[in-house]
C-alpha positions in Angstrom: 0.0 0.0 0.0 1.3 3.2 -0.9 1.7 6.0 1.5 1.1 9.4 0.5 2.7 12.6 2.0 -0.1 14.5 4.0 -1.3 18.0 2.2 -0.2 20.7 4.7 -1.4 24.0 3.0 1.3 26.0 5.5 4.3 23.7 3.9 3.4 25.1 0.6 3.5 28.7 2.3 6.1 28.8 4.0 8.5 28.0 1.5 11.2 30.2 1.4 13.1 29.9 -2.1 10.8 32.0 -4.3 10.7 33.6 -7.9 7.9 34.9 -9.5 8.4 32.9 -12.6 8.6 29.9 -10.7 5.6 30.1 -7.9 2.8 28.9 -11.0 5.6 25.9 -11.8 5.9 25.6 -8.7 2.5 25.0 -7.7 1.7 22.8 -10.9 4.5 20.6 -10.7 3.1 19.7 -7.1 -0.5 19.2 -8.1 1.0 17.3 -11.1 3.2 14.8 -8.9 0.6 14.5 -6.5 -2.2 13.2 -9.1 0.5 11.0 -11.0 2.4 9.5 -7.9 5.7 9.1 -10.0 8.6 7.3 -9.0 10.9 9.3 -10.8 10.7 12.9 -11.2 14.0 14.3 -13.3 14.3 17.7 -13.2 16.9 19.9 -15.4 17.9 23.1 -14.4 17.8 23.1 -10.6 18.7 27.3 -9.8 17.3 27.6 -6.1 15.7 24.2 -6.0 11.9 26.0 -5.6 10.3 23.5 -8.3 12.1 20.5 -7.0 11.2 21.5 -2.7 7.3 21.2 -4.6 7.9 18.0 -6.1 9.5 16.6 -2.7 6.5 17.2 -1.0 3.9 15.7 -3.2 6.0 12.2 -3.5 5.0 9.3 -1.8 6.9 6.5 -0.5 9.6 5.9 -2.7 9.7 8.5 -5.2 12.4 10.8 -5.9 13.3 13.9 -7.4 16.5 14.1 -9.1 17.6 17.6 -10.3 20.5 18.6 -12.6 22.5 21.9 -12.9 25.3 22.7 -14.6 27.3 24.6 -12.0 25.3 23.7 -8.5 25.3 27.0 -7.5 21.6 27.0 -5.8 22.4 23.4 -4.4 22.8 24.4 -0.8 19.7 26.7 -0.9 17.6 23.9 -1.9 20.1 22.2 0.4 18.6 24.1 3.1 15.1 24.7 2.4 14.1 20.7 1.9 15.7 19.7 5.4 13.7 22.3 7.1 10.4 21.1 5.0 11.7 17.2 5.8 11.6 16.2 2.5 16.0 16.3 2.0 15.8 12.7 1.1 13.5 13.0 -1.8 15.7 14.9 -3.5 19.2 13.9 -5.9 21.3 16.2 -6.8 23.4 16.0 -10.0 26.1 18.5 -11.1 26.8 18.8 -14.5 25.5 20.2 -18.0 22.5 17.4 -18.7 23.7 16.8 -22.0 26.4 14.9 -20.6 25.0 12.8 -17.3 24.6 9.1 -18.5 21.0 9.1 -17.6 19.1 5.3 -17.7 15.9 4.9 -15.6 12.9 5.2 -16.7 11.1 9.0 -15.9 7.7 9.7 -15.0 7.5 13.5 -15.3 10.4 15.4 -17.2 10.9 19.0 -15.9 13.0 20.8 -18.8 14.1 24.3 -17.5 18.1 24.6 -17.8 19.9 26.5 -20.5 16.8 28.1 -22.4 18.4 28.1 -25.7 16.9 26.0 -28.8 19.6 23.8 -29.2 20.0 22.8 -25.5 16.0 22.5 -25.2 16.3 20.3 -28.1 18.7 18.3 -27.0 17.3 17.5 -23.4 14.4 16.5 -25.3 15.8 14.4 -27.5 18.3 13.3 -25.0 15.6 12.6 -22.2 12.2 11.8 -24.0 12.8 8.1 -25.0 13.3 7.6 -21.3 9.6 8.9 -20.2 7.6 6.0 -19.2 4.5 5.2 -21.0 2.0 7.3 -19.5 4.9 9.5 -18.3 4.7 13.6 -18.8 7.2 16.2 -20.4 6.8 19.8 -18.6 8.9 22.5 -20.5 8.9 25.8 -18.6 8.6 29.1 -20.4 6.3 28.3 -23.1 5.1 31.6 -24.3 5.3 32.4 -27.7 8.7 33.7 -28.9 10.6 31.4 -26.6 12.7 28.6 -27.9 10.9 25.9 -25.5 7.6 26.7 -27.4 9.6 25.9 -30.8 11.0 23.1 -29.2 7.1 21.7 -28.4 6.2 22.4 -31.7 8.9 20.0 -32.7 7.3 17.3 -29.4 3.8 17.3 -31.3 5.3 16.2 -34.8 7.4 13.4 -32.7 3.7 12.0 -31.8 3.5 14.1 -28.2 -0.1 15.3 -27.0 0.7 18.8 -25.5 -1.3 20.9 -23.2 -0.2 24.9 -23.3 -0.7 27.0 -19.9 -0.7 30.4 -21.1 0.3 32.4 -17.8 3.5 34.4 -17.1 6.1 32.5 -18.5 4.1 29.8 -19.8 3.8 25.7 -19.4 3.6 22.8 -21.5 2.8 19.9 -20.6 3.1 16.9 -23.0 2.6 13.3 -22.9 2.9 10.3 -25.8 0.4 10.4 -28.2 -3.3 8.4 -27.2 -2.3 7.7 -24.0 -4.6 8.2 -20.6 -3.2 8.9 -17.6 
């Protein structure tokens, strides 16, 4: 029987680490890992560690976060801010550009926020994708038009993924294979 982390509204509140482009990711990514109850949450582009404290606290039993950035710099923030919310053990830490981490379990929800260029959104999607699990889901943060993750989606829909657009400031897609249910 799985065990599930208890909802404590003031958990979600009184996290500390916050950015205004991060607080709707944030919040998504938590009601997203709540409803799917992955395993394996892999999350690239780490900064302060505010998506990946929401994360930890949605996972039950076993799951884990792990989060990649290339220089570590927000690691001990993150560090910091998950041992005082309890949930230090649910989260990995990985330094290291993500194009280079020899990555091999299976993922349930993808988190791609690290370098925003084209090419690198691109490549951790074509690095990463063949790794989601079936009914897994892709997330690519800063979806609004003009952006290079929203060309980068265009280029997930023609690869056969279903993709959801939220349009609010600074835009989330979320995408998963295509005619799947979760």
């Amino acid at each position: 029987m799985k065990t599930y982390p208890p909802f404590n509204i003031k958990q979600l509140a009184n996290i500390q680490v916050r950015s205004k482009a991060s607080h709707a990711a944030g919040m998504m990514l938590y009601s997203l890992t709540f409803a799917m109850d992955p395993r394996i949450v892999l999350e690239i582009g780490t900064y302060a560690g505010y998506t990946a404290i929401h994360t930890a606290l949605a996972l039950s039993g076993n799951g884990r976060i792990w989060t990649i950035d290339i220089d570590g710099k927000g690691q001990q923030i993150c560090i910091e801010e998950s041992k005082r919310l309890g949930v230090n053990d649910k989260i990995k830490f990985i330094v290291g550009n993500s194009q280079s981490i020899n990555w091999y379990l299976p993922i349930d929800i993808l988190y791609i926020d690290g370098d925003h260029s084209y090419d690198a959104v691109l490549a951790d999607f074509t690095k990463y994708s063949p790794h989601v699990s079936i009914k897994g889901v892709i997330v690519f943060h800063d979806t609004n038009n003009g952006l290079a993750s929203k060309r980068v989606v265009n280029h997930a829909i023609i690869s056969n993924w279903d993709c959801l657009h939220i349009d609010r400031f600074p835009g989330l897609t979320l995408c998963q294979r295509s005619k799947v249910s979760i």
